[in-house]
N, CA and C atoms as a LAMMPS dump frame, in Angstrom:
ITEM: TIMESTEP
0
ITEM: NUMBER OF ATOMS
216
ITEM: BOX BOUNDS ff ff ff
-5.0000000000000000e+02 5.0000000000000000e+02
-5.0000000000000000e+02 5.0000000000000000e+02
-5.0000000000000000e+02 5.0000000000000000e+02
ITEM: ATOMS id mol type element x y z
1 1 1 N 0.824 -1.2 0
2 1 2 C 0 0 0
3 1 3 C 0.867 1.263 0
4 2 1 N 2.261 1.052 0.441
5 2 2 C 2.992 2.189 0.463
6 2 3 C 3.221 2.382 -0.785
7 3 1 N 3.791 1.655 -1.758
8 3 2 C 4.24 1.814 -2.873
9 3 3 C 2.807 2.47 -3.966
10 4 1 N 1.718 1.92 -3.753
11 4 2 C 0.784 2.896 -4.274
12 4 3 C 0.253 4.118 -3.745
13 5 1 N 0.304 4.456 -2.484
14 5 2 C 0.134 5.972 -2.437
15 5 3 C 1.33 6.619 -3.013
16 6 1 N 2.752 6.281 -2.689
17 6 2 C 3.717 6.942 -3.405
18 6 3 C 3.458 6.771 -5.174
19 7 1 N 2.93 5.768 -5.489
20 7 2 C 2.616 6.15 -7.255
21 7 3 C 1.901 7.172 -7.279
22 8 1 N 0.709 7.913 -6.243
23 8 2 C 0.046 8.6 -7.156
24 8 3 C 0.905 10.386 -6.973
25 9 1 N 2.559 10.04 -6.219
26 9 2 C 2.886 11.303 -6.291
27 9 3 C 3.99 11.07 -7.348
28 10 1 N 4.868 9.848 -7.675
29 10 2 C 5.607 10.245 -8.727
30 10 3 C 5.495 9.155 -9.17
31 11 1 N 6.282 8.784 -10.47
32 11 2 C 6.094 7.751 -11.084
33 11 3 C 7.243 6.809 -11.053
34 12 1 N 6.858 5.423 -10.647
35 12 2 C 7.466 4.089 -10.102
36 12 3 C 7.706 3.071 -10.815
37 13 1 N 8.853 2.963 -11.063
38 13 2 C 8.999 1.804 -12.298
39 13 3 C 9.368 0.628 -11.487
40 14 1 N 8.577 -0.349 -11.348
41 14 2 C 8.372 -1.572 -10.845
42 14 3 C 8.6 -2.824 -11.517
43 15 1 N 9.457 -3.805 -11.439
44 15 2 C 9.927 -4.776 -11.967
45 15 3 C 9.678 -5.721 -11.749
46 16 1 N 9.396 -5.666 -10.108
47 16 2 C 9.341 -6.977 -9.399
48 16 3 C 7.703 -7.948 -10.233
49 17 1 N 7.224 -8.63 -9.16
50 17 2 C 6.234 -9.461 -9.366
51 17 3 C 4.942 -8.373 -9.052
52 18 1 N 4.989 -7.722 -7.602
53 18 2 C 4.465 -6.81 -7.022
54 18 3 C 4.05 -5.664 -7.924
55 19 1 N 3.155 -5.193 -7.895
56 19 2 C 2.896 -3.71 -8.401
57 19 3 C 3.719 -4.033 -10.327
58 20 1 N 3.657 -4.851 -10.761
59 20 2 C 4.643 -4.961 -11.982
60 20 3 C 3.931 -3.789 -12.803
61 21 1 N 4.65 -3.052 -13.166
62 21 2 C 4.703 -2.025 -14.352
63 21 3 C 5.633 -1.826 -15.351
64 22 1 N 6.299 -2.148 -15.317
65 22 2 C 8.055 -1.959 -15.908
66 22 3 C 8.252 -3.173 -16.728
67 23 1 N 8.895 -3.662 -17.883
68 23 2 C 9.191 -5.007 -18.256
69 23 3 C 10.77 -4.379 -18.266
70 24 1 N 11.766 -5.202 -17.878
71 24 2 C 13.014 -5.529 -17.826
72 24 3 C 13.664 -5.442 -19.369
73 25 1 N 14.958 -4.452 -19.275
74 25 2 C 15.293 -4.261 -20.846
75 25 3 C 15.548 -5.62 -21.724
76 26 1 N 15.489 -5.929 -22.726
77 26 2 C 15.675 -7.017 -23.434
78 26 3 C 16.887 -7.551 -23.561
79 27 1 N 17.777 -6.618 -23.26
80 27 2 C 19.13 -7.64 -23.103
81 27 3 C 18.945 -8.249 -21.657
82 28 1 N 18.697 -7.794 -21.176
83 28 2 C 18.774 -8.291 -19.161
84 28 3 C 17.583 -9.435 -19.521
85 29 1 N 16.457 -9.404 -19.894
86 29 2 C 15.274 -10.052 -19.973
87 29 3 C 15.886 -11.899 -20.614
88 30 1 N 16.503 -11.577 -21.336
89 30 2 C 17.277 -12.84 -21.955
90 30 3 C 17.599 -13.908 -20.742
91 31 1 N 17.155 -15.356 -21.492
92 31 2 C 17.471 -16.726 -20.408
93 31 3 C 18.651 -16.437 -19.833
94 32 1 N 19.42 -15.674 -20.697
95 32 2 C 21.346 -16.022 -20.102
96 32 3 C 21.406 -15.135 -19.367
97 33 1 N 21.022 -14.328 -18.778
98 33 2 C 20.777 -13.235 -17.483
99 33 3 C 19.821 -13.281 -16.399
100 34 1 N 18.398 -14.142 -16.628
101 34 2 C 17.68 -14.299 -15.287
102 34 3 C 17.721 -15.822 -15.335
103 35 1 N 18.496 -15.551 -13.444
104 35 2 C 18.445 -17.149 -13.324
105 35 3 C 16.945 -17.375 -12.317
106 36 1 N 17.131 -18.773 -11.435
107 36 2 C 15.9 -18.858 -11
108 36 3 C 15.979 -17.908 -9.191
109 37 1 N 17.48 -17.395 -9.263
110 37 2 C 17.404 -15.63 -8.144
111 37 3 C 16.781 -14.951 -8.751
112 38 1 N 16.969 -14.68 -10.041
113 38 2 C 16.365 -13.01 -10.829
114 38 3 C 18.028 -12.987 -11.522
115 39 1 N 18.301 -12.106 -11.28
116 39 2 C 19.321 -11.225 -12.045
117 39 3 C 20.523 -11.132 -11.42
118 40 1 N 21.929 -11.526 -12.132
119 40 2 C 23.263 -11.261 -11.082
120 40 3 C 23.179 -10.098 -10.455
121 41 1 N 24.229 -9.651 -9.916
122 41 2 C 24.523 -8.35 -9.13
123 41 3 C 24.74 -7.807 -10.34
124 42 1 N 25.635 -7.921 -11.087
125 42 2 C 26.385 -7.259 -11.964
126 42 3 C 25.267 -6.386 -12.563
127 43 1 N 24.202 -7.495 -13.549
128 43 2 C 22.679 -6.459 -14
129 43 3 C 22.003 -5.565 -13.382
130 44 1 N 22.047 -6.248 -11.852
131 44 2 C 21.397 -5.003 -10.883
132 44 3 C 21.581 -3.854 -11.213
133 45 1 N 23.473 -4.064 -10.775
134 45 2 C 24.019 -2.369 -10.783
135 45 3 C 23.176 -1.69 -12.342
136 46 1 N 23.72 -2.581 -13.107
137 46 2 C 23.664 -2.122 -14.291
138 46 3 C 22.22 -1.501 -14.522
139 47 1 N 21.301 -2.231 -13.95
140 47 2 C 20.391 -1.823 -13.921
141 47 3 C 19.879 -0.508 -13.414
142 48 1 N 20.025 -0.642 -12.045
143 48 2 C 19.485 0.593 -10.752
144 48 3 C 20.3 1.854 -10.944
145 49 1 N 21.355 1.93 -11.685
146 49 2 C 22.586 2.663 -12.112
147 49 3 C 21.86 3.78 -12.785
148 50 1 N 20.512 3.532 -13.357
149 50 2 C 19.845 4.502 -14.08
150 50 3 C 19.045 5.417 -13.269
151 51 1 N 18.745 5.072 -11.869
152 51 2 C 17.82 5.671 -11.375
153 51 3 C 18.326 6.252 -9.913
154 52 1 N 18.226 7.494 -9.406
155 52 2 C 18.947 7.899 -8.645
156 52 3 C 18.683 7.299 -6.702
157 53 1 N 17.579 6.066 -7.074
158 53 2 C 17.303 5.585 -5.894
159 53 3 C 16.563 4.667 -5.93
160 54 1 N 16.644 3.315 -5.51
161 54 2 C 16.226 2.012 -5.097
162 54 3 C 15.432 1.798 -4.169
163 55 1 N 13.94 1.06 -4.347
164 55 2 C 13.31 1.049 -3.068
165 55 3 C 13.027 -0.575 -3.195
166 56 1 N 13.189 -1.259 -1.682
167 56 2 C 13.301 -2.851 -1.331
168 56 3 C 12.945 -2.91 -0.682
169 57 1 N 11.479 -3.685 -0.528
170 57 2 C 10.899 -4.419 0.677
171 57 3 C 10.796 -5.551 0.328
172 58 1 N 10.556 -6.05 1.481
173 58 2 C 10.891 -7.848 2.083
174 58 3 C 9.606 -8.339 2.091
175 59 1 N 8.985 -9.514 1.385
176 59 2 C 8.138 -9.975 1.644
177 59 3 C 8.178 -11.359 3.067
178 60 1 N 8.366 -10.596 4.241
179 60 2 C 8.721 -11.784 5.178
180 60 3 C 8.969 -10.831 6.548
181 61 1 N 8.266 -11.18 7.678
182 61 2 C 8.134 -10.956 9.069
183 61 3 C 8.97 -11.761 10.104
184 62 1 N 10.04 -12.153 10.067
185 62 2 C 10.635 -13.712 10.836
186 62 3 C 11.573 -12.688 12.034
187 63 1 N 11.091 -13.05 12.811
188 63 2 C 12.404 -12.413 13.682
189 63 3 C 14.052 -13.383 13.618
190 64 1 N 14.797 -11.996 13.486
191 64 2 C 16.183 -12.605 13.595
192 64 3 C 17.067 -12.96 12.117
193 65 1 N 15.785 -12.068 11.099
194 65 2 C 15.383 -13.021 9.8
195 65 3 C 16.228 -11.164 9.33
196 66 1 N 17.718 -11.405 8.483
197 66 2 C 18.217 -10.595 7.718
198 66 3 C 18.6 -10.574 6.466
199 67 1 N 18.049 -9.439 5.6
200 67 2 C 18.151 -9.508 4.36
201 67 3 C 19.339 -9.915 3.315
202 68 1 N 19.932 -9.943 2.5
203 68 2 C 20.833 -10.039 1.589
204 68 3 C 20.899 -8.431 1.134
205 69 1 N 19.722 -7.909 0.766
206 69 2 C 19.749 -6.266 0.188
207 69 3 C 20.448 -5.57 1.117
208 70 1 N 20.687 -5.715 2.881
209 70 2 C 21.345 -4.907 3.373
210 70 3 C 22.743 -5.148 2.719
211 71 1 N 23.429 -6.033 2.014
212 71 2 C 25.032 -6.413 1.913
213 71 3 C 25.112 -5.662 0.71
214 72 1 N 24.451 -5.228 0.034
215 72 2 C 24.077 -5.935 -1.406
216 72 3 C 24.505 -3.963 -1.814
């Protein structure tokens, strides 16, 4: 719900499964770049590199339970 009140103030290019709006550029979109993680690091950068800020939430409540995106 956060991510849609923030759509109706700017516009959110969404990749994930969630809120999907966005389709993934066609070179990245290719078998030889999404494995069954998603996308190396390397595409990430390459990716998020365009946009001056990244937003990541966790689908998961677990105590004690830490992300990979904090390393990342």
């Amino acid at each position: 719900s956060y991510i849609q009140e923030l759509m109706t103030y700017i516009h959110v290019d969404s990749y994930g499964k969630c809120l999907h709006n966005k389709e993934l550029p066609e070179h990245l979109s290719s078998k030889l770049f999404v494995d069954s993680f998603g996308l190396s690091m390397k595409h990430k950068i390459e990716l998020f590199s365009r946009y001056r800020f990244a937003l990541a939430f966790e689908n998961t409540n677990v105590e004690d339970y830490v992300t990979e995106k904090l390393f990342s």
